[in-house]
C-alpha positions as CSV (number, residue, x, y, z in Angstrom):
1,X,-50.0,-6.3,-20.0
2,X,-47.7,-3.9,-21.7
3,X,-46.3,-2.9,-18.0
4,X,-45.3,-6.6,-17.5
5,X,-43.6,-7.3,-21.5
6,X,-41.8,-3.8,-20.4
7,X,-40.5,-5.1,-17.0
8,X,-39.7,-8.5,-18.9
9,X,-37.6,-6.7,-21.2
10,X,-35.7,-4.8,-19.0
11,X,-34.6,-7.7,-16.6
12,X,-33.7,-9.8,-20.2
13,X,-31.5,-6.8,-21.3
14,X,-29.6,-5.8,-18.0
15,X,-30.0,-9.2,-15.0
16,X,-29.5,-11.8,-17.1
17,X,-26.3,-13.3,-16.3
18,X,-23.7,-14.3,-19.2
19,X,-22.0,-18.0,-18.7
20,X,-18.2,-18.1,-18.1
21,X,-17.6,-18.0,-22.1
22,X,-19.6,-15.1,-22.6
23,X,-17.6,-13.7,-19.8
24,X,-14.0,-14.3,-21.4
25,X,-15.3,-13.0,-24.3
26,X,-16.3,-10.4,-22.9
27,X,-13.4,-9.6,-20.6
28,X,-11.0,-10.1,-23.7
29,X,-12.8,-7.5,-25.7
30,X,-12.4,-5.0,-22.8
31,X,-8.9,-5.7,-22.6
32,X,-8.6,-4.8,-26.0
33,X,-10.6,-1.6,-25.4
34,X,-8.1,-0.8,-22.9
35,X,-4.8,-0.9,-25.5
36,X,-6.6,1.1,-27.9
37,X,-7.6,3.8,-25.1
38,X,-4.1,3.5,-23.8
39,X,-2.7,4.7,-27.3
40,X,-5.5,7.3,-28.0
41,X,-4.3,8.6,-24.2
42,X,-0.5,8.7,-25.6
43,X,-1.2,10.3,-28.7
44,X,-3.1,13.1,-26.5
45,X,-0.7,13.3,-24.2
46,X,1.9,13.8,-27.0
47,X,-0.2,16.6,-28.1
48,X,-0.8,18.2,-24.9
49,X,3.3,18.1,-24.4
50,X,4.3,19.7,-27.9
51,X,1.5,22.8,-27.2
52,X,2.5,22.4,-23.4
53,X,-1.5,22.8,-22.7
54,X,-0.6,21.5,-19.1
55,X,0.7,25.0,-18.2
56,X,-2.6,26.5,-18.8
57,X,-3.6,24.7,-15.4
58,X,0.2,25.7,-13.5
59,X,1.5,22.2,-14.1
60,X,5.2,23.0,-14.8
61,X,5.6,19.6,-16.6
62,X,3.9,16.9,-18.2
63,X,4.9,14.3,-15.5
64,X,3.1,16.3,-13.2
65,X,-0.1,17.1,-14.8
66,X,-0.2,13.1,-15.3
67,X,0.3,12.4,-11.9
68,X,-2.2,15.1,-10.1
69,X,-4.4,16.0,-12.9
70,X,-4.8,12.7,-14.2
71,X,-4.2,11.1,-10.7
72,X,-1.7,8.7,-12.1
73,X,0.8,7.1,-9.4
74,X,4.2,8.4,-9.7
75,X,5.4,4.8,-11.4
76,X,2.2,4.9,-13.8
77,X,2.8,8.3,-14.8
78,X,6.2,7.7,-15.6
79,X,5.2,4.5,-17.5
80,X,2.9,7.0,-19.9
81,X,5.6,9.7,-19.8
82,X,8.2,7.3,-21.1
83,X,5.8,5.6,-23.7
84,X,4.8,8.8,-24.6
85,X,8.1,9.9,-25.7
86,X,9.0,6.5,-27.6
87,X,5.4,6.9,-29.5
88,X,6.7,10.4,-30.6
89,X,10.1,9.1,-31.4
90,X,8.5,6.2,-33.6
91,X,5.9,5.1,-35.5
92,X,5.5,1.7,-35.2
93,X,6.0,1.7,-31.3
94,X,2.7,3.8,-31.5
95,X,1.1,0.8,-33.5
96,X,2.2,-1.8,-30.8
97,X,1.4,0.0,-28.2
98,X,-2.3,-0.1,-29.4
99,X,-1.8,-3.9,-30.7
100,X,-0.7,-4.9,-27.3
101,X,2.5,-5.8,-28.5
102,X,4.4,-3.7,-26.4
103,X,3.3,-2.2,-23.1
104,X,3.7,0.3,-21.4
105,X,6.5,-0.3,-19.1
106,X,8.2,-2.2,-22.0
107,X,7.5,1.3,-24.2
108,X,9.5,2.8,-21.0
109,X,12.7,0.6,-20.9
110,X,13.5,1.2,-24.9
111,X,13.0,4.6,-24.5
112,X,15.4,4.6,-20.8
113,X,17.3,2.4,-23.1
114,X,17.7,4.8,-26.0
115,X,18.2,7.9,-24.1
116,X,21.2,6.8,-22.1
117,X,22.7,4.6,-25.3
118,X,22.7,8.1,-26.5
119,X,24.2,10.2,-24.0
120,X,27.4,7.6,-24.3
121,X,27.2,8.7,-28.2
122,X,25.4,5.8,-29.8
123,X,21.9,7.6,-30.9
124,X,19.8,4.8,-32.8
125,X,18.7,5.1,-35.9
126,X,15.0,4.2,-36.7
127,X,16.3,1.1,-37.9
128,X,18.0,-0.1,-35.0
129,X,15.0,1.1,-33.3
130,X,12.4,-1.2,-35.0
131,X,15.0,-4.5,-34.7
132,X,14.8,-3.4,-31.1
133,X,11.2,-3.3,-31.1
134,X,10.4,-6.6,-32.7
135,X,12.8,-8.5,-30.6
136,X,11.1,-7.4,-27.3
137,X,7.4,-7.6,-29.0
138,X,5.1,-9.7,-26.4
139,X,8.1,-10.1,-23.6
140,X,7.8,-9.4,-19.9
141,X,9.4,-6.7,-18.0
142,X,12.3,-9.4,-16.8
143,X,12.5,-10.1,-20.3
144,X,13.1,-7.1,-21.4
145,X,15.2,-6.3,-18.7
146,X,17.6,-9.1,-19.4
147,X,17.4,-8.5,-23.1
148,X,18.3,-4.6,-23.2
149,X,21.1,-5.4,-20.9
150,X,22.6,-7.4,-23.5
151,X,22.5,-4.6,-25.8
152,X,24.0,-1.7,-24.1
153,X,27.5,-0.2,-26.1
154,X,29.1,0.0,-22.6
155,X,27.9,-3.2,-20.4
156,X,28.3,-2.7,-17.2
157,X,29.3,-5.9,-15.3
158,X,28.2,-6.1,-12.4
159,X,30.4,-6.9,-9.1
160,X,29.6,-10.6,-8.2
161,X,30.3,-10.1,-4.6
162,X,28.3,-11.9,-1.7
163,X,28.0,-9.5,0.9
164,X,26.1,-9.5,4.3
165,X,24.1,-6.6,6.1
166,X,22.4,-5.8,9.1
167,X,19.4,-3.5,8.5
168,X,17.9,-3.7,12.2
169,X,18.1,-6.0,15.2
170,X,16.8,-8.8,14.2
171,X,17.4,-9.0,10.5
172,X,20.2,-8.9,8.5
173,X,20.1,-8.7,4.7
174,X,21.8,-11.0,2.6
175,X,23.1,-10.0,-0.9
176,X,23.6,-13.5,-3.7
177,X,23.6,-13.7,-7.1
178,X,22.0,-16.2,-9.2
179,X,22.2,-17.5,-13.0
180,X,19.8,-18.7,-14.8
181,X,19.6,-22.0,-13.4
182,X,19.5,-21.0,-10.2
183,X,16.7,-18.3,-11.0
184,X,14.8,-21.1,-12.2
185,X,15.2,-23.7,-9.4
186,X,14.0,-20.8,-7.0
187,X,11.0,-20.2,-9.0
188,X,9.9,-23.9,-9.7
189,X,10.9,-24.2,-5.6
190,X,8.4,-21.4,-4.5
191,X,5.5,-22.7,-6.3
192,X,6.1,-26.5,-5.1
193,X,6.3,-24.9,-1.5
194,X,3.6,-22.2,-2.3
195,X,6.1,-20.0,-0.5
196,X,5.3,-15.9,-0.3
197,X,8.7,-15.0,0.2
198,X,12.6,-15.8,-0.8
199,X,13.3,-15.3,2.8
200,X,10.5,-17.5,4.0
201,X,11.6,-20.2,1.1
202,X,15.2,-20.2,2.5
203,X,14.6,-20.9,6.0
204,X,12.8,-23.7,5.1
205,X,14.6,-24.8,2.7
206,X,17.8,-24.8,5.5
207,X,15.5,-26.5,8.0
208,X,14.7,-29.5,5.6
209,X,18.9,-29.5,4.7
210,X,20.1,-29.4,8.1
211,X,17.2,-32.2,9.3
212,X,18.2,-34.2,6.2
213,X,22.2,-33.9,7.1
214,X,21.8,-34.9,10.7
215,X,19.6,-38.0,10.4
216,X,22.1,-39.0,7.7
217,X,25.0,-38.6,10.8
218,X,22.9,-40.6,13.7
219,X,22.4,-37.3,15.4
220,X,18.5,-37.2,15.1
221,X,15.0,-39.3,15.5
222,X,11.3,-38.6,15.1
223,X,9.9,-37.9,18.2
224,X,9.3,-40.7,20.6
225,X,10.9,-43.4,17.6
226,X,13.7,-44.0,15.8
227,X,14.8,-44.5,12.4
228,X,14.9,-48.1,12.1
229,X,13.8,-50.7,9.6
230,X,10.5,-51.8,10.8
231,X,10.0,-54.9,11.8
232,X,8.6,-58.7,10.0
233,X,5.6,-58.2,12.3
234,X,5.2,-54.5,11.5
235,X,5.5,-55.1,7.6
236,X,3.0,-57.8,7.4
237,X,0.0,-55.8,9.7
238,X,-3.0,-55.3,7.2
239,X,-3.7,-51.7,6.5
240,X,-7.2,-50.5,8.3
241,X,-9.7,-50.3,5.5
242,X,-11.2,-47.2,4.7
243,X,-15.2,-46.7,3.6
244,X,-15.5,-45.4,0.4
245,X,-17.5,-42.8,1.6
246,X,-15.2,-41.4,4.2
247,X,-13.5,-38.0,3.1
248,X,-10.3,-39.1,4.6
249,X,-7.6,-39.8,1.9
250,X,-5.3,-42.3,2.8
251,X,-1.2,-41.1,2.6
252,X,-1.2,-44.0,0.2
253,X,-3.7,-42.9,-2.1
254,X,-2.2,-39.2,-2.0
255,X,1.1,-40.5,-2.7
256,X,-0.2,-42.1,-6.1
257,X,-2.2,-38.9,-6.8
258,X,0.9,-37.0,-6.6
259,X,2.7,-39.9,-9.0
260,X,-0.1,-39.2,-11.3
261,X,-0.2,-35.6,-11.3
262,X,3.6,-34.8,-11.1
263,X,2.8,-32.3,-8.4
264,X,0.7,-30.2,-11.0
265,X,-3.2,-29.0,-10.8
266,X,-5.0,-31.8,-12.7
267,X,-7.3,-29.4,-14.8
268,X,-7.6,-29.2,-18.1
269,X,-9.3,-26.1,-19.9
270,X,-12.5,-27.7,-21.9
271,X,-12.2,-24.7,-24.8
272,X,-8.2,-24.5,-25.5
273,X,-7.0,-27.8,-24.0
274,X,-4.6,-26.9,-22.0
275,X,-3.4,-27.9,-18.5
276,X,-3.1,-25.5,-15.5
277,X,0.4,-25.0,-14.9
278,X,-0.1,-24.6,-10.6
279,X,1.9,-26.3,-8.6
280,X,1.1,-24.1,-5.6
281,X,-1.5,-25.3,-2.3
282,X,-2.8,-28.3,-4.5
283,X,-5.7,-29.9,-3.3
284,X,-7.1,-33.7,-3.5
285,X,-10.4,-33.0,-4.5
286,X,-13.8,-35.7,-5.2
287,X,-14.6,-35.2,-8.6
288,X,-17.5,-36.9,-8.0
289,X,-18.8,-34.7,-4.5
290,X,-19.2,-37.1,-1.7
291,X,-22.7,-35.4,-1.3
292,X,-23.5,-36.6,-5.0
293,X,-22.6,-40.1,-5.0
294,X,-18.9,-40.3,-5.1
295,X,-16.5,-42.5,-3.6
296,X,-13.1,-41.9,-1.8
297,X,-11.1,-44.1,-4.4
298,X,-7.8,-43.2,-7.0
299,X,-10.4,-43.0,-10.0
300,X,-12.6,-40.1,-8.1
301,X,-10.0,-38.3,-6.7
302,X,-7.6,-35.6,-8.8
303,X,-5.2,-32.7,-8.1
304,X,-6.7,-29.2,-8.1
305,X,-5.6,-25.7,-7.0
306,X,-7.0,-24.0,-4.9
307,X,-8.9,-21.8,-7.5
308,X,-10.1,-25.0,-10.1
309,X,-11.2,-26.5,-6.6
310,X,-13.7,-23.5,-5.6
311,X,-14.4,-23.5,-9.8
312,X,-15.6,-27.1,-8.9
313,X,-17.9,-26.4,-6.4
314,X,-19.8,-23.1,-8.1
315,X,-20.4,-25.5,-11.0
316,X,-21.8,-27.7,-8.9
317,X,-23.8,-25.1,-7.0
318,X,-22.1,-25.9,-3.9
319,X,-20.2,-22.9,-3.3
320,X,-20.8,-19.0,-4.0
321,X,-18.3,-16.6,-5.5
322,X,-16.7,-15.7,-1.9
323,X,-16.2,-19.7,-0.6
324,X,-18.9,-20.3,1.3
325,X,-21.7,-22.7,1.2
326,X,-24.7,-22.0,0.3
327,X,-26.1,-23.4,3.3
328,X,-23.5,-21.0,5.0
329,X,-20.8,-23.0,6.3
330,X,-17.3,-22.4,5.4
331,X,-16.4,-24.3,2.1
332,X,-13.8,-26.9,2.5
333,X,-12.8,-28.1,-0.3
334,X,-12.0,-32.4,-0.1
């Protein structure tokens, strides 16, 4: 009897599995294990610079006991390199590095920043440090980027020239530059079109233009039919009716999903509120699982990414963690 209580106990402590709260919980509480570690490793590696400890192993510099010692990649042991120096240099970048505040490659831009605002004679003072600090505290590496250049003593502006280059024999690289606007229309374009690459987006993107430009000039028709106005008879066909319990969605119906949704994911986070901002791959999905009852009709049917889609179906237990059934056919989501 005391075998079985012991055996109980053991599966309670370690199989139990925690729910997806727990699990955030969780995950956010390692994350913050991680900044603190992160400082505690700057701080040594601060130490292990000043007594140059790394030489006792034939490193001939920091950077390099980081990278093979440590097994750092190259960009990650600069990253600690150059936060390293900046914790040494000030206090409260120390502080936000463990908060959070600042990471590491933000840690390494101020410093980059600082060294070469001092080799053109403007060495900051700790002052002008910590305004520095506290602008960039919680921005991203573009961000920061965009911010730092705006503070250099000696801008360098940059050449807006276009220019064209072939790199092999079937590609040529194309050189543009973009303002914020445009930046932004790019973006917003590349999630709409879930496209992996600028290249990829522009051809696409010159396809739909130069498809749009000819129809518009008489040069171009669908396939087999033209672009005229359809016809009395045409207009006043009934539409086929559907069952309800069909999975196919009719254009119509997707057209006033899309109304509805504005082209964004449809979920809405049940602990904080807030809406998914995807706008990438969305997916009409049954809220209401064909398989459980539901109907193909506007008030079951919603926008989901593909993520929130396959979240759907494991709360419903009909999908596993790798999409597929658990009767072992592929998982397609409706």
């Amino acid at each position: 009897m005391k075998k079985q209580t012991k055996a109980n106990s053991s599966q309670d402590s370690h199989t139990l599995p925690l729910n997806d709260l727990e699990l955030l919980h969780a995950t956010f509480a390692l994350s913050r294990i991680e900044q603190r570690a992160t400082a505690t490793l700057v701080t040594h590696l601060e130490e292990v610079d000043r007594s140059k400890a790394y030489a006792l192993l034939s490193y001939p510099s920091l950077f390099e006991y980081v990278k093979r010692e440590l097994g750092y990649s190259e960009s990650s042991a600069y990253e600690r390199f150059g936060a390293m120096r900046l914790a040494r240099q000030n206090e409260k970048a120390k502080g936000m590095i463990e908060s959070g505040e600042l990471t590491l490659t933000g840690a390494t831009q101020i410093q980059r920043f600082m060294k070469e605002e001092k080799s053109v004679g403007h060495e900051l003072t700790t002052e002008e440090q910590n305004e520095l600090l506290s602008a960039i505290a919680g921005k991203s590496k573009r961000e920061t980027e965009k911010f730092l250049l705006s503070q250099y003593s000696l801008p360098e502006t940059p050449r807006l020239k276009e220019s064209t280059r072939v790199v092999t024999a079937t590609h040529t690289e194309i050189k543009v530059f973009l303002d914020e606007e445009g930046m932004r229309l790019l973006y917003h374009a590349c999630e709409l079109v879930g496209a992996d690459s600028t290249a990829n987006l522009l051809t696409e993107a010159l396809k739909t233009l130069i498809e749009k430009k000819e129809r518009s000039l008489g040069k171009v028709e669908s396939e087999g039919a033209s672009f005229e106005e359809p016809t009395q008879a045409k207009k006043s066909r009934p539409a086929a009716v559907l069952p309800t319990t069909s999975r196919f969605i009719p254009l119509s119906f997707k057209r006033q999903i899309h109304a509805r949704s504005g082209g964004q994911c449809e979920y809405v986070s049940p602990v904080t509120h807030t809406r998914c901002p995807s706008r990438a791959h969305l997916q009409v999905d049954h809220q209401t699982p064909l398989s459980f009852g539901g109907k193909t009709e506007l008030r079951n049917l919603r926008h989901l990414c593909p993520a929130h889609n396959l979240k759907a179906a494991l709360d419903l237990g009909l999908a596993v963690p790798n999409g597929i059934r658990q009767g072992g056919s592929e998982l397609k989501p409706s």
